[in-house]
mmCIF file of the N, C-alpha and C atoms, coordinates in Angstrom:
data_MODEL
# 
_entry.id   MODEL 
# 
loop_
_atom_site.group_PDB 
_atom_site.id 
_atom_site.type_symbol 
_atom_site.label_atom_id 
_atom_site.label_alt_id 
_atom_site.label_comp_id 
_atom_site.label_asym_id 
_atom_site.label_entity_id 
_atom_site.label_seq_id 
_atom_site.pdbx_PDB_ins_code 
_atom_site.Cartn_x 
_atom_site.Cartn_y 
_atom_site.Cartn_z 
_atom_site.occupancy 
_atom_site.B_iso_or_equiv 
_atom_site.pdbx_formal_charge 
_atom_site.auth_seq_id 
_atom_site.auth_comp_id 
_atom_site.auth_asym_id 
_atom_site.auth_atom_id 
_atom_site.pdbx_PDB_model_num 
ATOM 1   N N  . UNK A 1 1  ? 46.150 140.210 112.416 1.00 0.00 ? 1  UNK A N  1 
ATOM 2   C CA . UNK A 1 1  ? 45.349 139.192 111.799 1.00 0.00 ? 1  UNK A CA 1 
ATOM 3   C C  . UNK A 1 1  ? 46.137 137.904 111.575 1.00 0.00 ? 1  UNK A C  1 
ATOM 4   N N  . UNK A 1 2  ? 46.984 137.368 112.513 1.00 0.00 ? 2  UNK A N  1 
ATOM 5   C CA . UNK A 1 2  ? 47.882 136.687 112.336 1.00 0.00 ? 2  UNK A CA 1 
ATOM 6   C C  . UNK A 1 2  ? 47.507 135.624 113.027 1.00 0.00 ? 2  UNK A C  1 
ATOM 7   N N  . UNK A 1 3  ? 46.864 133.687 112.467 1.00 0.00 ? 3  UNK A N  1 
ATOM 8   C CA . UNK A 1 3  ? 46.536 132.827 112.694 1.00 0.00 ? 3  UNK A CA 1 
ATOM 9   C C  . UNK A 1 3  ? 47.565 131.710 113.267 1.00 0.00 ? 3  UNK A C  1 
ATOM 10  N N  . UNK A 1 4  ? 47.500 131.231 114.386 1.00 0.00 ? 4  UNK A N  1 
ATOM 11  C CA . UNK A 1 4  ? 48.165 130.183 114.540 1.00 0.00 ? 4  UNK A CA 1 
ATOM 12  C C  . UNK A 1 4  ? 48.126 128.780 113.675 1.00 0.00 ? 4  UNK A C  1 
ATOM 13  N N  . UNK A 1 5  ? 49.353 128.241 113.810 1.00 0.00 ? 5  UNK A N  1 
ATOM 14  C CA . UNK A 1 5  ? 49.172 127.129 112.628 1.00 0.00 ? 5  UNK A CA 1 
ATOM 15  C C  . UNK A 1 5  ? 50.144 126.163 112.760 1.00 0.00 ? 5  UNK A C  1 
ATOM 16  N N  . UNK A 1 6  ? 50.146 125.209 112.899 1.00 0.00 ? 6  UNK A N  1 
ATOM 17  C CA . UNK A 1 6  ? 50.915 124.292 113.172 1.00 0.00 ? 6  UNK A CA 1 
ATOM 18  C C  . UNK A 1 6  ? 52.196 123.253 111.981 1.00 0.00 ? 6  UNK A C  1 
ATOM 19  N N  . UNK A 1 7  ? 52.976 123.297 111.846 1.00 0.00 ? 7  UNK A N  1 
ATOM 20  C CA . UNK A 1 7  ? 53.936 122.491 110.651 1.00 0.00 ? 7  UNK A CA 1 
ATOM 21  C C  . UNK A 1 7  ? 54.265 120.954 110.980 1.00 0.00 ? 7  UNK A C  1 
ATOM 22  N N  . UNK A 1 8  ? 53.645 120.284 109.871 1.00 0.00 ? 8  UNK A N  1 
ATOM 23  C CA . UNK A 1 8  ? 53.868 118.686 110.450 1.00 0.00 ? 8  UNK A CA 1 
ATOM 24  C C  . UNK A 1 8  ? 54.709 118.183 109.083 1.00 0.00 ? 8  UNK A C  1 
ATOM 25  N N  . UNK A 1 9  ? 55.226 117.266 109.635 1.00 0.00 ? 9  UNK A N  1 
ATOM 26  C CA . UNK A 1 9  ? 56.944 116.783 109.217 1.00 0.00 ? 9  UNK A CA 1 
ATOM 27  C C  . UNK A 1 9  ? 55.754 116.130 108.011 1.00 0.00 ? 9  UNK A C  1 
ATOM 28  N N  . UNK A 1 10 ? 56.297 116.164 106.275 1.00 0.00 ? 10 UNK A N  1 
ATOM 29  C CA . UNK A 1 10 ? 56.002 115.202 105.187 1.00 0.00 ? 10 UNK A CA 1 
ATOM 30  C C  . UNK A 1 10 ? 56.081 113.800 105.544 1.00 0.00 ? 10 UNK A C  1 
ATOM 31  N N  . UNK A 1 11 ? 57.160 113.473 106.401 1.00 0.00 ? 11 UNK A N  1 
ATOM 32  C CA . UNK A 1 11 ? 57.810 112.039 106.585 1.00 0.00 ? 11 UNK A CA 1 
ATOM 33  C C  . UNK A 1 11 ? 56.818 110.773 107.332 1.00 0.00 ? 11 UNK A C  1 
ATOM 34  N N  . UNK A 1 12 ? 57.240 111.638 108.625 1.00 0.00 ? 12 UNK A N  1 
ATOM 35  C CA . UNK A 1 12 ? 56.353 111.040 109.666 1.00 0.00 ? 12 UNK A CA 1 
ATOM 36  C C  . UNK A 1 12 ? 55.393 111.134 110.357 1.00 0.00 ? 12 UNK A C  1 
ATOM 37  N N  . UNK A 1 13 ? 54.471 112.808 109.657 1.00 0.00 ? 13 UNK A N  1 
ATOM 38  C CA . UNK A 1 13 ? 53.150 113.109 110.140 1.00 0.00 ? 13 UNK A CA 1 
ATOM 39  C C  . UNK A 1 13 ? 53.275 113.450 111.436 1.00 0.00 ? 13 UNK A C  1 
ATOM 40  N N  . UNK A 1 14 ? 54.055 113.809 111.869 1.00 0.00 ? 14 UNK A N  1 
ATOM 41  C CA . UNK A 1 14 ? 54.276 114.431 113.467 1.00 0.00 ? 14 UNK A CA 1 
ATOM 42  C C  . UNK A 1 14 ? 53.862 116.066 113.225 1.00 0.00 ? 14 UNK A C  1 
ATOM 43  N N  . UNK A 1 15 ? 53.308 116.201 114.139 1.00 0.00 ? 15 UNK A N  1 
ATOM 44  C CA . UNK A 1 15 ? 53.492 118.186 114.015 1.00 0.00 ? 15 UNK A CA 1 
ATOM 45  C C  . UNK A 1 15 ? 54.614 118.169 115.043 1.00 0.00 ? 15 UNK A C  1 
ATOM 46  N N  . UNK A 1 16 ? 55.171 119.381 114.801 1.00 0.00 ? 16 UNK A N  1 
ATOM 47  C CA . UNK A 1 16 ? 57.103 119.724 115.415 1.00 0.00 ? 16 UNK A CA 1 
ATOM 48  C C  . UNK A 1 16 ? 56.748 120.882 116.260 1.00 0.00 ? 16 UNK A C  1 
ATOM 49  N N  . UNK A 1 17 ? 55.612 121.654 114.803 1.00 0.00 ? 17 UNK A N  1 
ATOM 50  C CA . UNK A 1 17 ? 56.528 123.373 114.974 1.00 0.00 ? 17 UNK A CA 1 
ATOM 51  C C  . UNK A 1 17 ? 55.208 123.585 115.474 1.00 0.00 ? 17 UNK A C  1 
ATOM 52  N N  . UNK A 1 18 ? 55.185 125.283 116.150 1.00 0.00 ? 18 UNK A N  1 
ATOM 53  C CA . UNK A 1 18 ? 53.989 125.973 115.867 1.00 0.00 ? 18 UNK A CA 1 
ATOM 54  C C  . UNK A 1 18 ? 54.216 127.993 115.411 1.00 0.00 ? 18 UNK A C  1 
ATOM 55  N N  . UNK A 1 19 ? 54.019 128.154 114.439 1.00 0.00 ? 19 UNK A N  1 
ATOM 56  C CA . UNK A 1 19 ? 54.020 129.371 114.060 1.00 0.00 ? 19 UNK A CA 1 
ATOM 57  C C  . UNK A 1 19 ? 52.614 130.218 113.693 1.00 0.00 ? 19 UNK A C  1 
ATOM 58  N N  . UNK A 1 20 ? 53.267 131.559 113.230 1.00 0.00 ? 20 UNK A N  1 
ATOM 59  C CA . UNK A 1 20 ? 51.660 132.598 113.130 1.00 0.00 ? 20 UNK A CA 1 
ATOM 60  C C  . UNK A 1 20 ? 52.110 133.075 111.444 1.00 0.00 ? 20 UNK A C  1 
ATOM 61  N N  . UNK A 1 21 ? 50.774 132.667 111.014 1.00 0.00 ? 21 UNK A N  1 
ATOM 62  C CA . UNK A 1 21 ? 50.676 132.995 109.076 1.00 0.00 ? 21 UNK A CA 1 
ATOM 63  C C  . UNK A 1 21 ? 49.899 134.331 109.304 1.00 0.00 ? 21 UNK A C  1 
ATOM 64  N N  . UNK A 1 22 ? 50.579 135.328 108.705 1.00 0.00 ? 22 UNK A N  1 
ATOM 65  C CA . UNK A 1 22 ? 49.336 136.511 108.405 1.00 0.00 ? 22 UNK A CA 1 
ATOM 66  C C  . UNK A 1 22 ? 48.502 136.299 107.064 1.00 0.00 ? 22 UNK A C  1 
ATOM 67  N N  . UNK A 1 23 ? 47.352 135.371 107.171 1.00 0.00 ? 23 UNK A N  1 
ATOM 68  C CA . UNK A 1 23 ? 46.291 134.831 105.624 1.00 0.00 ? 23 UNK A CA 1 
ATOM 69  C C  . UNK A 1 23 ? 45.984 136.205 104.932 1.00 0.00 ? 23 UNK A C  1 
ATOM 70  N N  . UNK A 1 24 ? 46.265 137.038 105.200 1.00 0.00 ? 24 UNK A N  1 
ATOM 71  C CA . UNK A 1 24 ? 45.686 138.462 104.264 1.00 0.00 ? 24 UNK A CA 1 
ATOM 72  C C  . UNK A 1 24 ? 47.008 138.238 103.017 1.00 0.00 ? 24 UNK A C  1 
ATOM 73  N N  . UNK A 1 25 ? 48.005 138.409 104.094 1.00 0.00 ? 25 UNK A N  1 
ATOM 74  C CA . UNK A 1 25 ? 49.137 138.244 102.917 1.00 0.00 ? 25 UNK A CA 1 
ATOM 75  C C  . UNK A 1 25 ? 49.789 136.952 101.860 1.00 0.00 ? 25 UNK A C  1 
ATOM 76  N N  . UNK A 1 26 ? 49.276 135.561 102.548 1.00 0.00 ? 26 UNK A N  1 
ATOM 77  C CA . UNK A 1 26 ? 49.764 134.725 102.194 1.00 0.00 ? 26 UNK A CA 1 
ATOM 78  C C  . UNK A 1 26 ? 48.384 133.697 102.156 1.00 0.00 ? 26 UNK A C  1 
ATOM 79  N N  . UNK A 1 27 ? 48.286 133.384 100.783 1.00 0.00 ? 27 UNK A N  1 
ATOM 80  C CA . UNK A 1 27 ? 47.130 132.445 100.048 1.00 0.00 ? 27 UNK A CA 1 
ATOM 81  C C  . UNK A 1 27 ? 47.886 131.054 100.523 1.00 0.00 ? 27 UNK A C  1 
ATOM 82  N N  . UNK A 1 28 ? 48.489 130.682 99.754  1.00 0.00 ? 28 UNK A N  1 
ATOM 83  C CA . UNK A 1 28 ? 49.126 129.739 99.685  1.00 0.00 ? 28 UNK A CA 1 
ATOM 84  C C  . UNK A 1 28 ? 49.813 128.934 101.274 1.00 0.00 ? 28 UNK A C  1 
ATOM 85  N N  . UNK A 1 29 ? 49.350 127.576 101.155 1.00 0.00 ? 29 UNK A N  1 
ATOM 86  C CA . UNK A 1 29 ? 50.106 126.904 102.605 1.00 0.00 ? 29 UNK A CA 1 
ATOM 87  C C  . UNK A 1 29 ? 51.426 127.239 102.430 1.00 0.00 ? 29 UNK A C  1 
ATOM 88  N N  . UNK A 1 30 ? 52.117 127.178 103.928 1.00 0.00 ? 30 UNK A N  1 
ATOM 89  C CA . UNK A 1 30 ? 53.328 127.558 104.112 1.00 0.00 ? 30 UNK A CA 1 
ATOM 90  C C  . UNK A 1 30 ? 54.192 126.162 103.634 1.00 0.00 ? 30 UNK A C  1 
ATOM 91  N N  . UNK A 1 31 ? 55.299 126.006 103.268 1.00 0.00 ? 31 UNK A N  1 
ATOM 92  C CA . UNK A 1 31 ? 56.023 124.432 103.242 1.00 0.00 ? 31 UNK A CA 1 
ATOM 93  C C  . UNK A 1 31 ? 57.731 124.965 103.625 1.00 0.00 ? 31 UNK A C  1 
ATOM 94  N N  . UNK A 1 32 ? 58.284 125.258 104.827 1.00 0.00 ? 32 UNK A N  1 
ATOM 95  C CA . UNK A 1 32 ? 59.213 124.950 104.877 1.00 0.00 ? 32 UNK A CA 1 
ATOM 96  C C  . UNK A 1 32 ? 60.073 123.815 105.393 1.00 0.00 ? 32 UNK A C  1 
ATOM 97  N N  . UNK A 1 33 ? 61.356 123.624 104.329 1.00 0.00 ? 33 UNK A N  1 
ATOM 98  C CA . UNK A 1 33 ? 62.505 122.691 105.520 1.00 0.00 ? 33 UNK A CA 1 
ATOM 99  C C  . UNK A 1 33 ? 62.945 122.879 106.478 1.00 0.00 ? 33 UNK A C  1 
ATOM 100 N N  . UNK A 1 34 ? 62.728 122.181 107.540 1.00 0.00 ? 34 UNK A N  1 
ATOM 101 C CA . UNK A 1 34 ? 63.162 122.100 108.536 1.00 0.00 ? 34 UNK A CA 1 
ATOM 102 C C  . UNK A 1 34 ? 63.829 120.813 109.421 1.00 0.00 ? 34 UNK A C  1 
ATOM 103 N N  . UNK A 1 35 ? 64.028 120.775 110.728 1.00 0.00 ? 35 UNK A N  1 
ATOM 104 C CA . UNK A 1 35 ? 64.864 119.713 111.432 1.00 0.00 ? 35 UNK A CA 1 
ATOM 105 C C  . UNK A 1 35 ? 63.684 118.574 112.183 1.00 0.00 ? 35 UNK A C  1 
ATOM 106 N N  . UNK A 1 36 ? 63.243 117.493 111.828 1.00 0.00 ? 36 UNK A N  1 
ATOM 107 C CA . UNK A 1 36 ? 62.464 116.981 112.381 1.00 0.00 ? 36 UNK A CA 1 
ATOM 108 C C  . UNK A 1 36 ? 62.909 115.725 113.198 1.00 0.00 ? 36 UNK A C  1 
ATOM 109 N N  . UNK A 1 37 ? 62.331 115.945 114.768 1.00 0.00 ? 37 UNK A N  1 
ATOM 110 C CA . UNK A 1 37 ? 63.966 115.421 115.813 1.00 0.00 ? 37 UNK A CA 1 
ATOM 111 C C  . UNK A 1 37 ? 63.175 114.046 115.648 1.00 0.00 ? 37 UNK A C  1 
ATOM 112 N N  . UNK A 1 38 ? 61.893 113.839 115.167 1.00 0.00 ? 38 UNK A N  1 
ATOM 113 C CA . UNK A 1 38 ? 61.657 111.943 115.209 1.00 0.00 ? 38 UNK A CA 1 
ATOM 114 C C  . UNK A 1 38 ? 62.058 111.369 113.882 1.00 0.00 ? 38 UNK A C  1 
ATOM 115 N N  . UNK A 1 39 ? 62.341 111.742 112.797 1.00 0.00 ? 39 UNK A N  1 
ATOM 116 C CA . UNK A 1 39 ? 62.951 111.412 111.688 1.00 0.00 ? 39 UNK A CA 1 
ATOM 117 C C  . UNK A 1 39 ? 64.844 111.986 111.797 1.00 0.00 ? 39 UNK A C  1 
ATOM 118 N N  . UNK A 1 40 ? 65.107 112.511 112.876 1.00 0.00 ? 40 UNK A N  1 
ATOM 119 C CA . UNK A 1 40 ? 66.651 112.466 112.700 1.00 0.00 ? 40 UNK A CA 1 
ATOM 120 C C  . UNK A 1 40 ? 67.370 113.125 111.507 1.00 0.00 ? 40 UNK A C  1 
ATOM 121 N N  . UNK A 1 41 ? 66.897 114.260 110.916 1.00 0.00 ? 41 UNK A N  1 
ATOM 122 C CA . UNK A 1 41 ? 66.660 114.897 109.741 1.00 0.00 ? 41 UNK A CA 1 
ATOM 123 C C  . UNK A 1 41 ? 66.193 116.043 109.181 1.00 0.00 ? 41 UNK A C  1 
ATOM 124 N N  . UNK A 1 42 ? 66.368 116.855 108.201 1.00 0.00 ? 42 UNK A N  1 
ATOM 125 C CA . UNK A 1 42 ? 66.213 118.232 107.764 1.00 0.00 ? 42 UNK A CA 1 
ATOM 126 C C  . UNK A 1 42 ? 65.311 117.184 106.510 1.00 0.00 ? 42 UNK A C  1 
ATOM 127 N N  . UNK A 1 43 ? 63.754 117.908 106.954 1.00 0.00 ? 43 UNK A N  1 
ATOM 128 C CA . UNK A 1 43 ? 62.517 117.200 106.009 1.00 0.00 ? 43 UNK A CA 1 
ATOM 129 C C  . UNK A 1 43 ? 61.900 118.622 106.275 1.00 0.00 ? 43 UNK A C  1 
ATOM 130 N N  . UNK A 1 44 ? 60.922 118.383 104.513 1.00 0.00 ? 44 UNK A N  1 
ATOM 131 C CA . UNK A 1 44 ? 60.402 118.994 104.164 1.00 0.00 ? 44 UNK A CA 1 
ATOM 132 C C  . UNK A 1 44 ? 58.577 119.287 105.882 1.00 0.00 ? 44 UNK A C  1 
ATOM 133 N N  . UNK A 1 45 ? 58.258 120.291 105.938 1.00 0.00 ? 45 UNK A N  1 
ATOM 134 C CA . UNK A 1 45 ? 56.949 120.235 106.648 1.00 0.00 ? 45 UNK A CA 1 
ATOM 135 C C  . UNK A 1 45 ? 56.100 121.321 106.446 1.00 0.00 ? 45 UNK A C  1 
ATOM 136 N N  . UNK A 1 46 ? 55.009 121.004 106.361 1.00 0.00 ? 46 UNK A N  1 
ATOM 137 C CA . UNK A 1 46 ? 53.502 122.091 105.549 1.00 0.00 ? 46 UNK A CA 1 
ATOM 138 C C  . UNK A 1 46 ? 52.689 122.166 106.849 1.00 0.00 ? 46 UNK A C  1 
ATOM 139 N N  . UNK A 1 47 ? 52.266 123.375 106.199 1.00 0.00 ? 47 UNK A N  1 
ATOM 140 C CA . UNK A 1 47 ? 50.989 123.873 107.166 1.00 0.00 ? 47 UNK A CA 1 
ATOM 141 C C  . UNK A 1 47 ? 50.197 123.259 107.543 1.00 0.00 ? 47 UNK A C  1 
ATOM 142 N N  . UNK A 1 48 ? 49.533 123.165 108.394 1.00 0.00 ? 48 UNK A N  1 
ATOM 143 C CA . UNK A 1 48 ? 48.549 122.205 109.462 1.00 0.00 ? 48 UNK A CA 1 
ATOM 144 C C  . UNK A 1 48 ? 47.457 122.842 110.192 1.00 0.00 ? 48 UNK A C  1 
ATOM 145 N N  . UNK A 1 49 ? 46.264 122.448 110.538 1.00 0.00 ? 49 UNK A N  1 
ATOM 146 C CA . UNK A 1 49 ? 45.632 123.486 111.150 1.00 0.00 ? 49 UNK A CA 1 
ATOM 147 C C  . UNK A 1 49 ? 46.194 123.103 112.975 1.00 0.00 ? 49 UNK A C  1 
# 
C-alpha cells in the first residue's frame, strides 16, 4: 500500500526526490533534510503529491 510521492526543496520549490510513503503507517507529511543540487545545499524538503 505504498504511494508514490514526490519531495520538493522549502527553498526553491523544485521537486529533487521521488520516494514511496506507506499512508497506513504514516499520517503525517514526510519533511526530510536533504541535498538540493539547485540551491547548492543541505535544505529542508516535504512531501509533494
Amino acid at each position: 500500500m505504498a504511494d508514490i510521492v514526490g519531495l520538493t526543496c522549502t527553498k526553491c520549490k523544485n521537486r529533487n526526490y521521488v520516494t514511496t510513503v506507506n499512508k497506513k503507517k504514516q499520517s503525517k507529511k514526510m519533511e526530510i533534510k536533504k541535498f538540493c543540487k539547485f540551491c547548492r545545499a543541505s535544505v529542508l524538503h516535504k512531501e509533494s503529491k
